[in-house]
C-alpha positions in Angstrom: -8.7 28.8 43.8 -5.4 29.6 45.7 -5.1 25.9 46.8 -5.2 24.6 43.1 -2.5 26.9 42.1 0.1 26.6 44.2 2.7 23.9 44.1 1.4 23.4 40.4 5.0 22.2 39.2 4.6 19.6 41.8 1.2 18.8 40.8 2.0 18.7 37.1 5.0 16.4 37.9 2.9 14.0 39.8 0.4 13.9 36.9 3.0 13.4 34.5 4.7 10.6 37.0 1.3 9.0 37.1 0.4 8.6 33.0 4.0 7.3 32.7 2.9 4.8 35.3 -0.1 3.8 33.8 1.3 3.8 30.5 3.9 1.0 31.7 1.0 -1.4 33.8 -1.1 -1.2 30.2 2.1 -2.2 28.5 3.2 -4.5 30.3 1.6 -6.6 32.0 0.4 -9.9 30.5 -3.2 -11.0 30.2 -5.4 -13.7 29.2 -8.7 -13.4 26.3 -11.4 -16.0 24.9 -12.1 -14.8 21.6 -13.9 -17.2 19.1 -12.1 -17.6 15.7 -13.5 -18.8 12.8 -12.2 -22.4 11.3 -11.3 -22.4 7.5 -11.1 -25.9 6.0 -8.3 -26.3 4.0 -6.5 -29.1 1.3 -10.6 -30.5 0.7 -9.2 -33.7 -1.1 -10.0 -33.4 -5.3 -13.6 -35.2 -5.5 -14.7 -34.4 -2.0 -16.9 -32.0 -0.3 -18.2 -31.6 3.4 -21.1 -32.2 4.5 -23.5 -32.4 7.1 -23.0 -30.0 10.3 -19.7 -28.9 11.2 -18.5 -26.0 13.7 -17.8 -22.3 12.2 -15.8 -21.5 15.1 -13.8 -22.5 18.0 -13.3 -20.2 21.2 -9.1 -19.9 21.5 -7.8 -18.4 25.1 -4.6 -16.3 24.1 -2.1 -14.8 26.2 0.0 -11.6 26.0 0.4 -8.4 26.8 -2.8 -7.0 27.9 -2.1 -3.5 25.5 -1.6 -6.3 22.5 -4.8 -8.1 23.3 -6.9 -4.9 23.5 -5.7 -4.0 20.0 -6.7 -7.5 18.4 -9.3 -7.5 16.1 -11.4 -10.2 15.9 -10.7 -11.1 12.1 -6.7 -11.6 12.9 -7.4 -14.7 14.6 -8.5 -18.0 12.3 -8.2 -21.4 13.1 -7.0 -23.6 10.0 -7.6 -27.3 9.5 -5.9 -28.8 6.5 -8.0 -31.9 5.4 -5.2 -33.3 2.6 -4.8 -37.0 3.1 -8.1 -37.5 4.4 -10.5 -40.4 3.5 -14.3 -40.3 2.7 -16.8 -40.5 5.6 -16.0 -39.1 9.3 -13.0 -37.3 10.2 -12.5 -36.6 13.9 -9.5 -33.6 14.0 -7.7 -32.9 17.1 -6.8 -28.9 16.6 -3.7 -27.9 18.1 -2.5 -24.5 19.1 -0.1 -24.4 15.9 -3.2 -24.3 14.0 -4.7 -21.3 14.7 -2.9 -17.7 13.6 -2.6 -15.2 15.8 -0.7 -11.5 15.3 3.4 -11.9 16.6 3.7 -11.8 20.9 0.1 -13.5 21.4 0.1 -17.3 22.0 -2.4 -19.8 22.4 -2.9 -21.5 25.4 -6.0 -23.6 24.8 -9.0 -24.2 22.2 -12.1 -25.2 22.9 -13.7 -28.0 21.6 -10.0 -28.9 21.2 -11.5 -31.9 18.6 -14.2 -32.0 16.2 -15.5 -33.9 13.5 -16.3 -33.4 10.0 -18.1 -35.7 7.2 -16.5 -36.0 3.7 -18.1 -37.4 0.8 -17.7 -37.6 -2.7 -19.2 -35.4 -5.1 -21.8 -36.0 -7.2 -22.6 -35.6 -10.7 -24.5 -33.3 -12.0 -26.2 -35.1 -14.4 -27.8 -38.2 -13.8 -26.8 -39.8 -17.0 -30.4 -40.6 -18.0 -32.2 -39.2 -21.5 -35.0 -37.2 -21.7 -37.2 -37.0 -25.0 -39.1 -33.9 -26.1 -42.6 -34.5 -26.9 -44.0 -32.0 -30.2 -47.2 -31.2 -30.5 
């Protein structure tokens, strides 16, 4: 018991010397992450809807520091594809890193599939135009 207390402000000064060290690696150093994030699919042109199958999510690699990246939470990151201007049938969209929003200090280095594809088509009426008769008995 004798061993554990002597030297004790030497001790205590290496443990305090050691969480300041640790403290700086977590803060410091920079990391990568794959984190999926879900697309929203903006500017649907007036008249239009999409159909068919279409992704939910693409998997985004960021970069920053590594105590940044353990904080993120999974709903900060979205991918947004603004579909203004586009023209009925298949759209092919090349996402770029500028698309997808991420918190301040993380960037994105890659997405993966880094294009998909999406089918727009017109909307259709709801009615069908044609008259129906009520029979009385």
């Amino acid at each position: 018991m004798r061993a554990l207390t002597r030297h004790w402000e030497l001790k205590l000064l290496a443990l305090g010397f050691s969480i300041g060290l640790w403290f700086f690696v977590m803060t410091s150093e920079k990391s990568d992450l794959i984190l999926s994030a879900p697309i929203e699919f903006d500017g649907v042109p007036a008249g239009m809807t999409l159909t068919g199958e279409r992704p939910d999510s693409v998997d985004v690699q960021l970069h920053g520091l590594r105590g940044s990246l353990s904080r993120l939470a999974p709903d900060q990151i979205k991918a947004r594809v603004n579909l203004s201007g586009a023209s009925q049938g298949e759209v092919a969209i090349h996402l770029l890193p500028e698309q997808v929003l991420v918190p301040a200090g993380i960037t994105v280095v890659r997405i993966n599939p880094s294009q998909i594809r999406v089918v727009l088509e017109l909307l259709r009426s709801s009615h069908s135009g044609a008259v129906t008769a009520k029979r009385s008995s």
